[in-house]
C-alpha positions as CSV (number, residue, x, y, z in Angstrom):
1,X,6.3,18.9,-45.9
2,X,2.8,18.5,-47.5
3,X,0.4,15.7,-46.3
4,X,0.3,14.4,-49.5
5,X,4.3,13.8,-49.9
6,X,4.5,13.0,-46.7
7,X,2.0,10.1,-47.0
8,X,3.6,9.0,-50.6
9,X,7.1,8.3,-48.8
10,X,5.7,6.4,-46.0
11,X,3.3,4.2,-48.5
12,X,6.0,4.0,-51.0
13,X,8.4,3.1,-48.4
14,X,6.2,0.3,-47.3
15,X,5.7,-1.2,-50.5
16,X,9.3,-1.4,-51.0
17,X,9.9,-3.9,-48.0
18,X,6.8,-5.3,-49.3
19,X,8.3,-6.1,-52.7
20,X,11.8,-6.3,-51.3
21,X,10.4,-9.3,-49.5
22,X,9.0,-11.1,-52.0
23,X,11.9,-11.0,-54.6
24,X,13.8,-12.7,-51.3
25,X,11.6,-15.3,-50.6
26,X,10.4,-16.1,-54.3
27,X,8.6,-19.4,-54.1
28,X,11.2,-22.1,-56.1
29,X,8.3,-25.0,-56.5
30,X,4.9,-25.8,-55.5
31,X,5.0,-26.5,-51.9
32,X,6.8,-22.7,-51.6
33,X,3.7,-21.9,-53.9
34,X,0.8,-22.9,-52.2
35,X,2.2,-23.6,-48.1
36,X,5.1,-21.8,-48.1
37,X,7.0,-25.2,-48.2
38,X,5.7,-25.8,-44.1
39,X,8.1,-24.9,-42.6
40,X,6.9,-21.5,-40.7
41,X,7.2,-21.0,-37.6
42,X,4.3,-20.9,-35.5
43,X,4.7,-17.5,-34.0
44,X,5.6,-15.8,-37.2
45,X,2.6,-17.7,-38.9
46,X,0.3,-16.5,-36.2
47,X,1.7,-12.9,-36.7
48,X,1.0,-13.5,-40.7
49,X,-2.3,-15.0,-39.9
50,X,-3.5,-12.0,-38.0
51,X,-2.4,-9.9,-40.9
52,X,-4.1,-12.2,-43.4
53,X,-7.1,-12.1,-40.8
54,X,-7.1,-8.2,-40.2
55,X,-8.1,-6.9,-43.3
56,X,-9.9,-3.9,-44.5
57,X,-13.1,-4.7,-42.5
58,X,-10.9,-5.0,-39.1
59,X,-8.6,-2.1,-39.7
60,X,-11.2,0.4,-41.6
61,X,-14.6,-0.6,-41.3
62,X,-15.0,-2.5,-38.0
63,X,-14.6,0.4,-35.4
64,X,-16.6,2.6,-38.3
65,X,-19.8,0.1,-37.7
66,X,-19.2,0.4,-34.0
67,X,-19.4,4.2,-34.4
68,X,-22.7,4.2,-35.7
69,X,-24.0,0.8,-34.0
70,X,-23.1,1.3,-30.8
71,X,-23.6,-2.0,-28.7
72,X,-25.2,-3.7,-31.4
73,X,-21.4,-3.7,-32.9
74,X,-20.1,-5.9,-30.6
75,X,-21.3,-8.5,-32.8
76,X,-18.4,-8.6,-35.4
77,X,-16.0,-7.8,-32.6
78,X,-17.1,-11.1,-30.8
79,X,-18.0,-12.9,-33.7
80,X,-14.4,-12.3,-35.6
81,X,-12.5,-13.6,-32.8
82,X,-14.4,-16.6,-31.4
83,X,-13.6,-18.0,-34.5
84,X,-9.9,-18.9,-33.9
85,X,-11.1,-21.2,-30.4
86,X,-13.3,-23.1,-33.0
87,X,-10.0,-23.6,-35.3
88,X,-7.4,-24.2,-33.1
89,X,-10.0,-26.8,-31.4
90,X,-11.9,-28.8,-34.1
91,X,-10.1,-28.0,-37.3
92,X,-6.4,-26.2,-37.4
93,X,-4.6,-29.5,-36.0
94,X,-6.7,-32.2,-38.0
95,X,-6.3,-30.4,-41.2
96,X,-2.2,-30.2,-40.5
97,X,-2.3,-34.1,-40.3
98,X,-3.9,-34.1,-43.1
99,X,-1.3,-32.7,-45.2
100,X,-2.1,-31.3,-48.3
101,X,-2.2,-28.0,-50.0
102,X,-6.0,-26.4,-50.1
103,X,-9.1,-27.1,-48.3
104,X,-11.1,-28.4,-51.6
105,X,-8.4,-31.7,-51.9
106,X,-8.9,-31.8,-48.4
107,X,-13.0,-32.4,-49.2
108,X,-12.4,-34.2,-52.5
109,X,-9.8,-36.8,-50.6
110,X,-12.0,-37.4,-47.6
111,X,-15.3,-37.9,-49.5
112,X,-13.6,-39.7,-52.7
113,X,-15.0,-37.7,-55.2
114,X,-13.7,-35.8,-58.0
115,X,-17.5,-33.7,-57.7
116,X,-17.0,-33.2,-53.8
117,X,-13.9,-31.3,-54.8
118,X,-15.3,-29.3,-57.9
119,X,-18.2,-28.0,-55.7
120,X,-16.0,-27.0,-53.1
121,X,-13.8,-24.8,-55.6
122,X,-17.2,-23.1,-56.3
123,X,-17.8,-22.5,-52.9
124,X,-14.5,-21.3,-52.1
125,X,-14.8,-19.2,-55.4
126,X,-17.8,-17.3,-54.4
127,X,-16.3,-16.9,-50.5
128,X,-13.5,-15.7,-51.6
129,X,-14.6,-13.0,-54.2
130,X,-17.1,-11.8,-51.8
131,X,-14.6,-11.5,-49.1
132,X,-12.1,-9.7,-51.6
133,X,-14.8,-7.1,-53.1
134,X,-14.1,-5.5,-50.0
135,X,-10.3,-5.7,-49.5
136,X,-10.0,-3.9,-52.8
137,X,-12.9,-1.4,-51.9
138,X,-10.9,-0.6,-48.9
139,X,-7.5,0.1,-51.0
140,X,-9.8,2.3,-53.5
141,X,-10.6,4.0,-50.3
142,X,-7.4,4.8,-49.3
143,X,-5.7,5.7,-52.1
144,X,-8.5,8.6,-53.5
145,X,-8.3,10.4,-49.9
146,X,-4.7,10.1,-49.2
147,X,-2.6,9.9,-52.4
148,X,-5.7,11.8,-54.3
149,X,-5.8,9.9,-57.3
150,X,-9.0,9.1,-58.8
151,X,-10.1,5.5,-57.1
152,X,-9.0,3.2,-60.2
153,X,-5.7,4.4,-60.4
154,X,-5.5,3.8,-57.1
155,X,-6.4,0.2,-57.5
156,X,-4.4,-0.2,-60.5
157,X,-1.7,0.6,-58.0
158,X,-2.8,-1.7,-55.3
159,X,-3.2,-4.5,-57.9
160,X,0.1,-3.8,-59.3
161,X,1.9,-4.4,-55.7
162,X,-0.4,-7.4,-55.1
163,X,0.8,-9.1,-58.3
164,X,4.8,-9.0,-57.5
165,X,4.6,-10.3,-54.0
166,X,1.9,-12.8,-54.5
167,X,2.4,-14.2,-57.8
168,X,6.6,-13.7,-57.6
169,X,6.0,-15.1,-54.0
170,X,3.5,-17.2,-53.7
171,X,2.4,-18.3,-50.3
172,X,5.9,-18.2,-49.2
173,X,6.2,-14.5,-50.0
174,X,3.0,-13.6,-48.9
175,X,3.9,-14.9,-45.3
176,X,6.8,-13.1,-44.9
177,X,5.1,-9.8,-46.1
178,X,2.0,-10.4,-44.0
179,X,4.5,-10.2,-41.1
180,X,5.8,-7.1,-42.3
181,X,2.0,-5.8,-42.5
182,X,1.1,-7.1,-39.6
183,X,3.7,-4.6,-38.0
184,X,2.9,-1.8,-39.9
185,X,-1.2,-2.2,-39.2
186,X,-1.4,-2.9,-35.8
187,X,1.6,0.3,-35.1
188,X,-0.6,2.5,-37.7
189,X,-4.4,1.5,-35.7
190,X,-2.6,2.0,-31.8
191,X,-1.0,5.0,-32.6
192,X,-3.8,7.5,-33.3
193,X,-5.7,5.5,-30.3
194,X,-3.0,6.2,-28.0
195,X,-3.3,10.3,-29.5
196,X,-6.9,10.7,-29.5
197,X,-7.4,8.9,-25.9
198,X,-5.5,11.6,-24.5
199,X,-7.2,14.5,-25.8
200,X,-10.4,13.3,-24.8
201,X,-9.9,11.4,-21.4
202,X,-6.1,12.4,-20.7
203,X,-5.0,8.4,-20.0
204,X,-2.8,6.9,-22.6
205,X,-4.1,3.4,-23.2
206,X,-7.5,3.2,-25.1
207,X,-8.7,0.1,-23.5
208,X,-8.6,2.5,-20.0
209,X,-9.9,5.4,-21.9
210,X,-13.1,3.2,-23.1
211,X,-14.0,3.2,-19.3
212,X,-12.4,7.0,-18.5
213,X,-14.3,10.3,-17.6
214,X,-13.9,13.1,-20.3
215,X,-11.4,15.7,-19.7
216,X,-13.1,18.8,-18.3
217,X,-16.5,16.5,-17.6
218,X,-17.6,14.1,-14.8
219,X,-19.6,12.1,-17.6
220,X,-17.9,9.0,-18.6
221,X,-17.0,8.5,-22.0
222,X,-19.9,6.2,-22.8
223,X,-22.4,8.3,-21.1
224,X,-21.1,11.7,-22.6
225,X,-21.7,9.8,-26.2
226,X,-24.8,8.4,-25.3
227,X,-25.8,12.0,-23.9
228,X,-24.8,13.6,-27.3
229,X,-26.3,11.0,-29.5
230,X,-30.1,11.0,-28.2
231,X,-29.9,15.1,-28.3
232,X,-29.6,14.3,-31.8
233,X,-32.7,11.9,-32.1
234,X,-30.1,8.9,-32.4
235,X,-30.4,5.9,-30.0
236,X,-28.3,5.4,-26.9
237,X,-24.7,4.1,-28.1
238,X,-25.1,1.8,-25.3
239,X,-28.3,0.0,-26.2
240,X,-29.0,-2.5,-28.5
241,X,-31.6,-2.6,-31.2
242,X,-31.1,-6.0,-32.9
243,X,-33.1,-8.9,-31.7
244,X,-31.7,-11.5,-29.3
245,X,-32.3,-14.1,-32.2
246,X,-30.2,-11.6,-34.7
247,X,-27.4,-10.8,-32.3
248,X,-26.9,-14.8,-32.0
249,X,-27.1,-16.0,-35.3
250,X,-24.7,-12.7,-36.7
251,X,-22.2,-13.8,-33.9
252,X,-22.5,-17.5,-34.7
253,X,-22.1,-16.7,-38.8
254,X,-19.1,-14.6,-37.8
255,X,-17.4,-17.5,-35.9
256,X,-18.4,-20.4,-37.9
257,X,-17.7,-18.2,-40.8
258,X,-14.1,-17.9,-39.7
259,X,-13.3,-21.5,-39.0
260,X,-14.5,-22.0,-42.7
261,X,-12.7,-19.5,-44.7
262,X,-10.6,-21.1,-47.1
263,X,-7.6,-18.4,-46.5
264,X,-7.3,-18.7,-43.0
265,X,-7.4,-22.7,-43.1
266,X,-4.5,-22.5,-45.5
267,X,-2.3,-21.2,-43.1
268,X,-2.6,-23.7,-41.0
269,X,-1.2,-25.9,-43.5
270,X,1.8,-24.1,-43.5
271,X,3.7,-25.0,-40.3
272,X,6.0,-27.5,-39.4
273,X,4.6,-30.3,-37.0
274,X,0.7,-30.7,-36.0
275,X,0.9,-29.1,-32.7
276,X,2.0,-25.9,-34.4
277,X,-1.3,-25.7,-35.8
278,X,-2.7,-24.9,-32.4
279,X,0.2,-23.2,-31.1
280,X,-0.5,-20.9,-34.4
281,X,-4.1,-20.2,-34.1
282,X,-3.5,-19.1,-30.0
283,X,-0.4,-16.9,-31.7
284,X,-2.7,-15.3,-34.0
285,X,-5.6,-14.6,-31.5
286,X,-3.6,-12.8,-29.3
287,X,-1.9,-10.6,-32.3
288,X,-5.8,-10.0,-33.0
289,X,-6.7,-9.3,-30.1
290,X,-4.2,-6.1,-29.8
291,X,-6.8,-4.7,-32.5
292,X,-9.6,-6.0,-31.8
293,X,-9.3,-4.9,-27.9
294,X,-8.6,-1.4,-29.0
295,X,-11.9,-1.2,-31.9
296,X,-14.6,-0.2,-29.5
297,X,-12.5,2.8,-27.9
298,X,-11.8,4.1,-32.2
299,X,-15.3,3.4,-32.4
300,X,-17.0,6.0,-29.9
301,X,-13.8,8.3,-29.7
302,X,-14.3,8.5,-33.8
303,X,-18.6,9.1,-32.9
304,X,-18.1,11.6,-30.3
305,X,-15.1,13.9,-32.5
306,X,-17.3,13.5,-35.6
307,X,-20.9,14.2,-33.7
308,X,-19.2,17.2,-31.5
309,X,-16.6,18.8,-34.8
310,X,-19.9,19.6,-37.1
311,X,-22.4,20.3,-34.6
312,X,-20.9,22.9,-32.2
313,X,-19.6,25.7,-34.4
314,X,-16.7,27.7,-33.8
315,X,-16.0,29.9,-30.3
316,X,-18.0,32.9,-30.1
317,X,-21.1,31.5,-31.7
318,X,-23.5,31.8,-29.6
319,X,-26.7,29.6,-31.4
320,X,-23.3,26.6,-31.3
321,X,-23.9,26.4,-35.1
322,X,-21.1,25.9,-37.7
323,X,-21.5,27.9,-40.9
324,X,-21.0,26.2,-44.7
325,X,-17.7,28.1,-44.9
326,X,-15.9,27.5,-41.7
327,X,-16.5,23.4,-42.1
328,X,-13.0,22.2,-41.2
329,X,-10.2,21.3,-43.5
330,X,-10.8,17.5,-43.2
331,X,-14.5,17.8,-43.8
332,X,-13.5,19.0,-47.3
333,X,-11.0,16.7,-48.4
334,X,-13.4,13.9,-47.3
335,X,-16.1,15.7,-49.5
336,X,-14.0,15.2,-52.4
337,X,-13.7,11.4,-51.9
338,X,-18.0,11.2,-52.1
339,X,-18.0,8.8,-49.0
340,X,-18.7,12.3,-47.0
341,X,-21.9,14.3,-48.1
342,X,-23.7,17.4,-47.4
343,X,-26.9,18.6,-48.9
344,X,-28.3,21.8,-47.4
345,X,-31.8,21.2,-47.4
346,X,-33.2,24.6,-45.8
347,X,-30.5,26.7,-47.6
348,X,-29.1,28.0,-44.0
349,X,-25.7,26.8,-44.3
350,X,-25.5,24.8,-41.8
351,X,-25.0,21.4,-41.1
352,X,-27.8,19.8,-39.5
353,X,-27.0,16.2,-38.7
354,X,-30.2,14.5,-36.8
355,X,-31.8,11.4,-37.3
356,X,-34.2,10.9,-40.2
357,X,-35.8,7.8,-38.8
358,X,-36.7,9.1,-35.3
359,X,-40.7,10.3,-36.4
360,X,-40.6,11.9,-32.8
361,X,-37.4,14.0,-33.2
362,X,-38.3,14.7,-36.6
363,X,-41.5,16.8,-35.9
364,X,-40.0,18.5,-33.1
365,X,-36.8,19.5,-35.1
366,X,-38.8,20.3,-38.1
367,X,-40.1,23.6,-35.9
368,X,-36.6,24.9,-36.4
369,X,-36.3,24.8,-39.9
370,X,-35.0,20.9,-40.5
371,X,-36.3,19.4,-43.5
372,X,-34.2,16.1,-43.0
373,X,-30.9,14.8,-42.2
374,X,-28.2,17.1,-44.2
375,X,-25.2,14.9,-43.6
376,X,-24.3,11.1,-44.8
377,X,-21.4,9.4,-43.3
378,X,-19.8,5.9,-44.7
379,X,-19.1,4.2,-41.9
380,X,-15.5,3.5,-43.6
381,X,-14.1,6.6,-43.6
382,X,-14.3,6.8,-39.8
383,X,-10.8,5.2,-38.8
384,X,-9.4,7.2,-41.5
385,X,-10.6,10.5,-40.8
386,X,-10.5,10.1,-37.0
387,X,-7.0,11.6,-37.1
388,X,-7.6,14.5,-39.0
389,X,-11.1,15.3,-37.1
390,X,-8.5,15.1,-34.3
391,X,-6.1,17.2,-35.9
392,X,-3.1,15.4,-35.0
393,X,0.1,15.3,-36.3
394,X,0.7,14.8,-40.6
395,X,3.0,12.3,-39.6
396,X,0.0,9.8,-37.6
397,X,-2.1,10.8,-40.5
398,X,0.5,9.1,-43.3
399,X,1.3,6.0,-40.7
400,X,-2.8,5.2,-41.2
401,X,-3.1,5.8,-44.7
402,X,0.4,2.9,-44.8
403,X,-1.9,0.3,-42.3
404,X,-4.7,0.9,-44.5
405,X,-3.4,-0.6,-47.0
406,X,-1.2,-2.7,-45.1
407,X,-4.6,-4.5,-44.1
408,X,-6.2,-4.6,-47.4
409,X,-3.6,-6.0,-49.3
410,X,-2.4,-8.4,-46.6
411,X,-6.0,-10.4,-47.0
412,X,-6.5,-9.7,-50.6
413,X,-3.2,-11.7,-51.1
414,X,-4.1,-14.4,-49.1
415,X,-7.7,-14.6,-50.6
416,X,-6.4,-14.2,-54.4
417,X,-4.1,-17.1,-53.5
418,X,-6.3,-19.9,-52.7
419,X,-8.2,-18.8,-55.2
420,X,-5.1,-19.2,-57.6
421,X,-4.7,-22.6,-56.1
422,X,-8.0,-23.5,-56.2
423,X,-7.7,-23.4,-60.2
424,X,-4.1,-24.5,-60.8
425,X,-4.1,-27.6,-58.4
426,X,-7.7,-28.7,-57.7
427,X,-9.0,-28.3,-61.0
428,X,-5.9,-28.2,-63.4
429,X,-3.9,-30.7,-61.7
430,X,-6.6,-32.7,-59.5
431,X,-9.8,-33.2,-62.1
432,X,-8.4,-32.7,-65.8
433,X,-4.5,-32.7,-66.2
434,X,-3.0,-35.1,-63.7
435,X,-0.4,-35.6,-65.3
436,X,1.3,-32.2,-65.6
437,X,4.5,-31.2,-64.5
438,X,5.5,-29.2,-61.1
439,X,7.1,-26.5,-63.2
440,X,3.8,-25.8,-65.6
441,X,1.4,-26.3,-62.3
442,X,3.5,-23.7,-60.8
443,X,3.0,-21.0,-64.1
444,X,-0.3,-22.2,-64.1
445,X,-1.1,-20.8,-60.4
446,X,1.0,-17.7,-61.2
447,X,-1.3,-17.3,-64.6
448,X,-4.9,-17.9,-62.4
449,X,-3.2,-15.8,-59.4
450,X,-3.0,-12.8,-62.2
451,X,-6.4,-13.2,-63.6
452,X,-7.8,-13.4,-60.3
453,X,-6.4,-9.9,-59.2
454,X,-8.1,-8.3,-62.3
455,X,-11.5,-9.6,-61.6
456,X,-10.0,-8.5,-58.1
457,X,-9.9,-5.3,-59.3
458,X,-13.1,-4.6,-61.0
459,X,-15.1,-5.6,-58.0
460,X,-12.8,-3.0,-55.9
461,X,-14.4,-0.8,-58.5
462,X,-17.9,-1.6,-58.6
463,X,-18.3,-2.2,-55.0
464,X,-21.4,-4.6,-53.7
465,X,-21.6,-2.6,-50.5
466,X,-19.2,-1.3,-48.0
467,X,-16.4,-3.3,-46.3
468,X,-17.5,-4.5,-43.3
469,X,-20.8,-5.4,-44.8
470,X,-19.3,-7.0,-47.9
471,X,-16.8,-9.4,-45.3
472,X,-20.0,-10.4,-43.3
473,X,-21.5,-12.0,-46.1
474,X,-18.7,-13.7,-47.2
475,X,-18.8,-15.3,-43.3
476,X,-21.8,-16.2,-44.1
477,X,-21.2,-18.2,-47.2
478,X,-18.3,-19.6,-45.6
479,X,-20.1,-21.6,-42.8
480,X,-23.1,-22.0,-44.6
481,X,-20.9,-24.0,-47.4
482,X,-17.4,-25.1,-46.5
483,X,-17.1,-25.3,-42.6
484,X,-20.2,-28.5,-42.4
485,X,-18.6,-30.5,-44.9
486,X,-15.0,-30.0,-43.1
487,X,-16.0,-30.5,-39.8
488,X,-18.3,-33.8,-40.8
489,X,-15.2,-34.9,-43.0
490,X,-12.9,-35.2,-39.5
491,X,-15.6,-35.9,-37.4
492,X,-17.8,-38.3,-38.8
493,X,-17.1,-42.0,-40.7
494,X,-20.8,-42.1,-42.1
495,X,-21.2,-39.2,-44.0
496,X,-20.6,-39.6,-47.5
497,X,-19.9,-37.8,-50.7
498,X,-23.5,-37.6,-51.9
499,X,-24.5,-36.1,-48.8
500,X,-21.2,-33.5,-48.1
501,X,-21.9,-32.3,-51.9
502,X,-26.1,-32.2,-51.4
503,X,-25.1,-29.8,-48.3
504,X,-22.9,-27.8,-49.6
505,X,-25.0,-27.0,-52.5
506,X,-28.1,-26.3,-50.5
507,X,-26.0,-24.1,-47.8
508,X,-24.7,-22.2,-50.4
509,X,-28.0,-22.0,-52.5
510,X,-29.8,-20.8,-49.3
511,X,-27.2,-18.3,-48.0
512,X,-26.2,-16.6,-51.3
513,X,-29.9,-16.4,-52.5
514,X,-31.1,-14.9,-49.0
515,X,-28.3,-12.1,-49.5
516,X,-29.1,-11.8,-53.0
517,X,-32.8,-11.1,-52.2
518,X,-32.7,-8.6,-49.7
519,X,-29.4,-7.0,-50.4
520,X,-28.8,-7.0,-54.1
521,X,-25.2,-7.8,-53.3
522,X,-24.1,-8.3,-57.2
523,X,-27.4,-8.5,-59.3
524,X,-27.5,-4.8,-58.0
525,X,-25.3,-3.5,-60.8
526,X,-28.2,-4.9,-63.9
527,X,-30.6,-2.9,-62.5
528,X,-31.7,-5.7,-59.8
529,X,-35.2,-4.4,-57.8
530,X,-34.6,-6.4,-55.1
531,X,-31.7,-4.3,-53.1
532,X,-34.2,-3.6,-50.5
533,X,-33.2,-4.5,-46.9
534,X,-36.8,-4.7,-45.1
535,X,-36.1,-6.1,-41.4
536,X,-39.8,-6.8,-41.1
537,X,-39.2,-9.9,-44.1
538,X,-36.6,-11.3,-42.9
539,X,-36.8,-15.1,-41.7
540,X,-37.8,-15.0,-37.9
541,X,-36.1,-11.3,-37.8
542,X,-32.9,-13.1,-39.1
543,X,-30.6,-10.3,-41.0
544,X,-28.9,-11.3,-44.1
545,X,-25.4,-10.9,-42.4
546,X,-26.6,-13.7,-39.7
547,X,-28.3,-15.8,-41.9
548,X,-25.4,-17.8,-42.8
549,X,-26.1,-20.1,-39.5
550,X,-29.6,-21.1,-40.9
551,X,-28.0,-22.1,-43.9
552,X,-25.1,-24.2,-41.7
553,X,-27.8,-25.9,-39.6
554,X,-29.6,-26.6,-43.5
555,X,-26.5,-28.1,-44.7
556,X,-25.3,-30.0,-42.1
557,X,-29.1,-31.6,-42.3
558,X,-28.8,-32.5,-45.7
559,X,-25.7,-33.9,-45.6
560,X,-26.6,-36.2,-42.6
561,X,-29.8,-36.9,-43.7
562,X,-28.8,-38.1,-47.6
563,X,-25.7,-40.1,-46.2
564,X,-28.0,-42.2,-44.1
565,X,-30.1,-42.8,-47.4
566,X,-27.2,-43.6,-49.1
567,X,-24.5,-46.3,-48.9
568,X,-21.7,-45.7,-46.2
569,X,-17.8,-44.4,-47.3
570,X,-15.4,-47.4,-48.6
571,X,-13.4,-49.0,-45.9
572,X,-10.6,-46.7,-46.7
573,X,-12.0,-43.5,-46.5
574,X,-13.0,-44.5,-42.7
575,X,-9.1,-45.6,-41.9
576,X,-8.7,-41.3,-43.4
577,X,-10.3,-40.3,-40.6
578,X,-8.7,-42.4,-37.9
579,X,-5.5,-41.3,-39.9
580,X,-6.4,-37.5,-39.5
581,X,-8.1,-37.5,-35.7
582,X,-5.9,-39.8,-33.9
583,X,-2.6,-39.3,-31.8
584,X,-1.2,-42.5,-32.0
585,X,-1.5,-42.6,-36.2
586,X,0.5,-39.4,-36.1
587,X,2.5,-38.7,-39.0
């Protein structure tokens, strides 16, 4: 059987239990809608929370910016999970009490204001379109390499399966499909792991292999890479090139970013009782941590197979070079996606794959013919290709092309969801139709939900930048905007509306604009001239995927400092937040 057939029936299959599940568990009202009518269990919402967690930038992109990062990755990996001990500690429990359905009534509740709650629909707008720009990159991804269809009807497809189970389903049948996901991702990222790990150390388990001697070598698996990496101009894998100020403000983006994201907090809103808000969020960060514990072993195993497969040509060749014709098969089916590229600058047919930014190496490896680096990788095709570099079996190949997807569409649904609720019940039914009925709020989210996988859609076409990249901006925006004015909602009687709306504007201002300015992240596609990233700008060495923090620490000054110039909360609003922090007022 073909690789191609063979990967249709086992993505095909999976979208059948993935619609199969959603015609089961079709949401009947508005509470099935929007919080899957609370009554999940905490373990299976931790299991669908990692798989709303996991998405295209955990299962595709993360260990692909470890390959090429080295030790400078470990920033997302620390960054992505430290998040959860912020939720399950300071918001996931509070949030429960609270009650409701989405994070902006949440805001527009607390601070009493019908403008509190628009703003925070914008906020959650931008976060969330940022955030699914890359889930839908990463389905475009999979799709044109594995099923070899041009990238939009690949995403036409993707959409299509998004629409049934999340607007048929609503939250409830996205749960119940994130669990499925959740199984499918984490069996289709160990897998290959567990396959590759062998062949290059001969132990089984990749967390052991990380730390492992190569087979046929005394050199540990972290020094062979670091050994083959600086013969090609490259920096050690194993040292780090950010600043200490970078490293700290990326990790703290990451993490504050998570505790704000509007898709994750919904979940927590989904469980029975309070304490199974907490009981959730330790749930999901061990179901997260299967992955995330196994990322840095893809990550060099993917480096050295990719570094060692087009630099060493085939046996018998005594100069170790790889002519243009005898590139492997899986160097020229990723050709044909564009996200692999070779351009034979000197003409010799061979790949010559140094670094162009090394002056030092560059001289030296000019004297034998090198006019620049011939090769560009995207970092996202690195899990994907890993098991076809590896040449392992068609059937490991088609179980990662299922998780793929499994991850992209598991957080697209959630994000396109609170995005759906956003309109249908904080704007439609909380600001200008009160009055409307269950039944027409509930077409109304269905109706948003479907418009909001289109523009979905075209951003997974027009891509701002790849996925990882794409998700660490949305991080960004998420703590710079949402996650102040949460946290001083349940934390704090004094501050007001004025000042929760003043800092949420200025966070997001800040963030969004520093992004804008030295990333291009949207104005990119009219022709923007500012899509330079120049490190030597930046605020005190601050990237633009860390600078998220600055614009936390800006907000949560604003909103402090214009609540103490302004008149305190009404009496109720302070009895709120006894309601929501304290035991004893339990509900």
């Amino acid at each position: 059987m073909s690789l191609k057939l063979l990967t249709y029936l086992v993505v095909g299959a999976s979208f059948v239990v993935y619609i199969a599940i959603a015609i089961w568990s079709k949401a009947k009202d508005t509470g099935d809608f929007y919080v899957a009518g609370k009554h999940v269990h905490p373990i299976a919402n931790g299991m669908a929370t990692a798989a709303d967690w996991m998405s295209a930038a955990s299962f595709i992109s993360m260990a692909g910016l470890i390959s090429f990062l080295g030790y400078d990755g470990s920033v997302y990996l620390m960054g992505w999970t430290g998040g959860y001990v912020l939720l399950a500690l300071l918001l996931a429990p509070y949030l429960r009490k609270f009650g409701k359905f989405t994070v902006p009534e949440f805001i527009g509740e607390r601070y009493d204001s019908r403008a509190a709650r628009i703003v925070a629909v914008v906020c959650l707008v931008f976060i969330s379109f940022t955030y699914v720009a890359g889930q839908m990159r990463g389905v475009g991804i999979v799709f044109s390499r594995f099923l070899e269809v041009p990238i939009g009807v690949g995403l036409i497809v993707g959409m299509g399966i998004v629409f049934v189970y999340a607007v048929l389903g609503g939250m409830k049948g996205v749960t119940y499909t994130q669990i499925a996901q959740y199984c499918v991702l984490i069996f289709a990222y160990t897998v290959p792991a567990v396959f590759i790990a062998l062949q290059i150390t001969g132990v089984a388990i990749p967390q052991i292999a990380f730390g492992s001697t190569v087979r046929g070598d005394s050199l540990y698996l972290l020094q062979k890479l670091d050994q083959v990496v600086t013969a090609l101009g490259f920096p050690a894998y194993t040292s780090g090139t950010k600043s200490t100020i970078d490293v700290f403000c990326i990790t703290a983006a990451l993490m504050i970013g998570t505790a704000g994201l509007p898709h994750v907090i919904v979940r927590f809103f989904t469980v029975p009782r309070v304490r199974d808000a907490r009981y959730s969020a330790g749930w999901a960060l061990m179901f997260i941590g299967l992955l995330y514990l196994t990322a840095p072993a893809v990550g060099s195993m993917a480096r050295l197979n990719l570094t060692e497969t087009i630099q060493t040509g085939e046996v018998g060749d005594p100069q170790g070079n790889l002519a243009y014709t005898d590139r492997p098969s899986w160097f020229r089916t990723w050709e044909a996606t564009g996200l692999l590229q070779f351009q034979d600058h000197n003409g010799d047919g061979r790949i010559q794959y140094y670094n162009d930014q090394n002056p030092a190496f560059a001289q030296r490896a000019s004297g034998f013919g090198w006019r620049g680096n011939e090769l560009r990788v995207d970092p996202d095709i690195m899990v994907l290709a890993n098991p076809e570099i590896a040449r392992l079996p068609q059937w490991v190949i088609a179980l990662v092309a299922a998780g793929g997807v499994a991850a992209a569409l598991s957080t697209a649904a959630g994000l396109l969801l609170v995005i759906s609720a956003a309109v249908s019940h904080d704007l439609l039914k909380g600001i200008f139709a009160p009055g409307i009925s269950e039944r027409r709020e509930l077409m109304a989210g269905r109706i948003s939900a479907g418009f909001a996988i289109l523009i979905a859609g075209l951003l997974g076409y027009y891509p701002p930048a790849f996925v990882a990249q794409v998700v660490a901006f949305a991080f960004g925006l998420a703590a710079a905007s949402l996650f102040p004015a949460i946290l001083l909602g349940i934390f704090s009687k004094r501050v007001n509306k004025q000042g929760a709306i003043a800092g949420m504007l200025v966070g997001l201002a800040f963030t969004y604009g520093y992004i804008e300015y030295f990333k291009g992240l949207f104005l990119q596609w009219a022709g923007a001239p500012w899509g330079e990233n120049v490190a030597t700008s930046w605020l005190m060495g601050i990237s633009p995927e860390g600078i998220g923090t600055i614009g936390m620490c800006l907000n949560l000054a604003v909103a402090l400092t214009v609540s103490r110039m302004t008149p305190p909360p009404s009496a109720e609003v302070q009895d709120l937040v006894d309601r929501i922090r304290y035991p004893r007022l339990a509900s």
